[in-house]
LUMBAKOL-656839 format. One line per field, with one value per residue (C-alpha): residue number from 1; residue in one letter; x, z, y. Coordinates in nm, 3 decimals. Layout:
# LUMBAKOL-656839
fikol <- c(NUM  ...) $
fitor <- c(A  ...) $
xx <- c(X  ...) $
zz <- c(Z  ...) $
yy <- c(Y  ...) $
This chain:
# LUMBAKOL-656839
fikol <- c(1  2  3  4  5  6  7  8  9  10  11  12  13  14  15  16  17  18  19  20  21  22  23  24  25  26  27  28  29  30  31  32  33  34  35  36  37  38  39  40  41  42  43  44  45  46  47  48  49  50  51  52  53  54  55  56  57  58  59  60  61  62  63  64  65  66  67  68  69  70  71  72  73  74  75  76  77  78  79  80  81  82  83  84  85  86  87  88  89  90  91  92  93  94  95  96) $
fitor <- c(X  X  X  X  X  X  X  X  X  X  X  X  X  X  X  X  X  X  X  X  X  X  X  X  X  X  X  X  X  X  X  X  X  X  X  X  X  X  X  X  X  X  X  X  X  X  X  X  X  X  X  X  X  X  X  X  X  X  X  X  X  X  X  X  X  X  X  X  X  X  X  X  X  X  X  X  X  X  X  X  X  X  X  X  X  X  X  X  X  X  X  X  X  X  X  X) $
xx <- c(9.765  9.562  9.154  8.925  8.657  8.327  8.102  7.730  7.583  7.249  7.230  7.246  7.634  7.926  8.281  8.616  8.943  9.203  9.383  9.763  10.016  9.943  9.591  9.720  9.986  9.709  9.501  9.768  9.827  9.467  9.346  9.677  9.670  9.914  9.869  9.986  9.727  9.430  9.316  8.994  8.922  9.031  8.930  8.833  8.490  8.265  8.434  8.780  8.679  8.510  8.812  9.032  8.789  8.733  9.139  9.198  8.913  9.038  9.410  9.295  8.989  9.248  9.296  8.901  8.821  8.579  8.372  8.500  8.489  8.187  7.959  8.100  7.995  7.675  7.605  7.720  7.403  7.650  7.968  8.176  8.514  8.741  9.141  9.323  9.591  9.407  9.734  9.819  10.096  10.449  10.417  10.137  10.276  10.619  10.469  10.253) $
zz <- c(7.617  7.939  7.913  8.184  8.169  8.399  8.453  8.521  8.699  8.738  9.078  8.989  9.112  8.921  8.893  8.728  8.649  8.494  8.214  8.230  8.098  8.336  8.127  7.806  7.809  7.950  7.663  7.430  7.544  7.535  7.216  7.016  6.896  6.929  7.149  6.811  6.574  6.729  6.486  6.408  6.130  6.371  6.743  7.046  7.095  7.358  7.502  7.460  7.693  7.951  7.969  8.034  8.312  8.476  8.525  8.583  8.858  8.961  9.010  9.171  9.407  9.541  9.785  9.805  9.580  9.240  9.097  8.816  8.517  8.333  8.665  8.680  8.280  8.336  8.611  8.322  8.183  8.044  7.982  7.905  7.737  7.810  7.644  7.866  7.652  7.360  7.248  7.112  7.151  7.137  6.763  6.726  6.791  6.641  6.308  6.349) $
yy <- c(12.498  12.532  12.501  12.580  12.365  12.379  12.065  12.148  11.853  11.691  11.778  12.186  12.132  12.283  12.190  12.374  12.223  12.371  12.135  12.138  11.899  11.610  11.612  11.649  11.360  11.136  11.260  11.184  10.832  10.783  10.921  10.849  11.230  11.478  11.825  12.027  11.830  12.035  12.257  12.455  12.209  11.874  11.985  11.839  11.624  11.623  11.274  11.449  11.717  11.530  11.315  11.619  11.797  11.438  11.439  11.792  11.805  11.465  11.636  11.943  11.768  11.495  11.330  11.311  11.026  11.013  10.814  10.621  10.776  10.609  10.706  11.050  11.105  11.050  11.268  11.560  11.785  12.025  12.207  12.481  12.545  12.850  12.863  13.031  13.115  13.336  13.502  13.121  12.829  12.937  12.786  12.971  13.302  13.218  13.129  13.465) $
């Protein structure tokens, strides 16, 4: 599943990243959830997605360096959530 998610700093900055399986394993090993246990009824929370735009716009912003991950959070005011994939998962669509 890829997300696009934009950051809106405090500074009036913005930043997109694009989530792709790098992300997602990483989330996995952190959160101890599974990609396919992400339902309507069991999503994502707000500390789910800023771990997945910190990495994604860490991935696609390197080699410059970020701040750690604590400091970066709270220069956050907002966000936004796109799926890129609307048609579904491969289960999704094989099951439909």
């Amino acid at each position: 599943m890829k997300l696009r998610i934009t950051i809106e700093y405090s500074s009036g900055e913005s930043a997109v990243g694009t989530v792709l399986t790098p992300e997602w394993v990483k989330w996995e090993k952190m959160s101890g959830r599974k990609l396919p246990d992400i339902t309507e009824d069991n999503g994502l929370g707000m500390s789910d997605i800023t771990f997945l735009a910190y990495h994604a716009i860490k991935r696609e912003t390197a080699p410059n360096p970020m701040k750690p991950y604590d400091a970066w959070l709270e220069t956050i005011v907002d966000f936004d959530v796109e799926r890129l994939n609307p048609k579904g998962s491969k289960s999704e669509v094989s099951e439909g």
